[in-house]
C-alpha positions, -999 to +999 in steps of 0.1 A: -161+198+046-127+188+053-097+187+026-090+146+012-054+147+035-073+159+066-102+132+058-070+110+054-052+123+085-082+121+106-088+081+095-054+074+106-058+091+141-085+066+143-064+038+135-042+043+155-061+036+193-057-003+183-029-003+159-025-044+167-064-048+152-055-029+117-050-041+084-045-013+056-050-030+021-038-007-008-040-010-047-012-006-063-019+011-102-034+041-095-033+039-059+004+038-046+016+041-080+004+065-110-013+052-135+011+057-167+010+047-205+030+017-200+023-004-172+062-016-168+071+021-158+045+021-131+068+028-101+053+045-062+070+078-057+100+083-029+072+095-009+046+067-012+075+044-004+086+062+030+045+065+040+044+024+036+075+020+057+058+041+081+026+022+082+043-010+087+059+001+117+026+010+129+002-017+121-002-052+125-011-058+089-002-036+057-009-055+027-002-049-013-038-061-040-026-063-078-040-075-105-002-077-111+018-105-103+027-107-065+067-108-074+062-080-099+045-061-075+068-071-045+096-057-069+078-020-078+073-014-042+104-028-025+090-023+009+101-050+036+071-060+060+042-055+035+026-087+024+021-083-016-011-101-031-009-104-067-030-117-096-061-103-079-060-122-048-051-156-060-011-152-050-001-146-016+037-137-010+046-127+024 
């Protein structure tokens, strides 16, 4: 069985034979961002952040689910191009 990031890396080669027909939708606690003991440190790593810019320059869609506020979440991230879905899908900030 392959390791999780070639699993990961292999998913993405998929993805990327009709970039224009993809939408990634990522979590953000526990997903982008550690989960931690207080949920106002919860911050994505350097690296998380450069992967995200990546994937918005590759696919037509890269959206941002929190149970978070959408403008809280929008502000952790601080990615331009993602769209950032807060309060579990009932705010929409683009």
């Amino acid at each position: 069985m392959a390791s999780t990031p070639a699993l990961v890396d292999r998913l993405l080669n998929q993805l990327k034979g009709a970039p224009a027909e993809v939408a990634l939708f990522l979590d953000f606690d526990g997903v982008l961002a550690p989960i931690v003991e207080r949920p106002e440190d919860a911050y994505p790593p350097a690296e998380t952040r450069t992967e995200l810019e990546r994937l918005v320059g590759l696919y037509e869609l890269v959206a941002v689910v929190s149970g978070r506020a959408g403008d809280d979440v929008r502000r952790r991230v601080a990615v331009d191009g993602i769209v950032y879905v807060g309060s579990h899908g009932l705010e929409l900030n683009r």
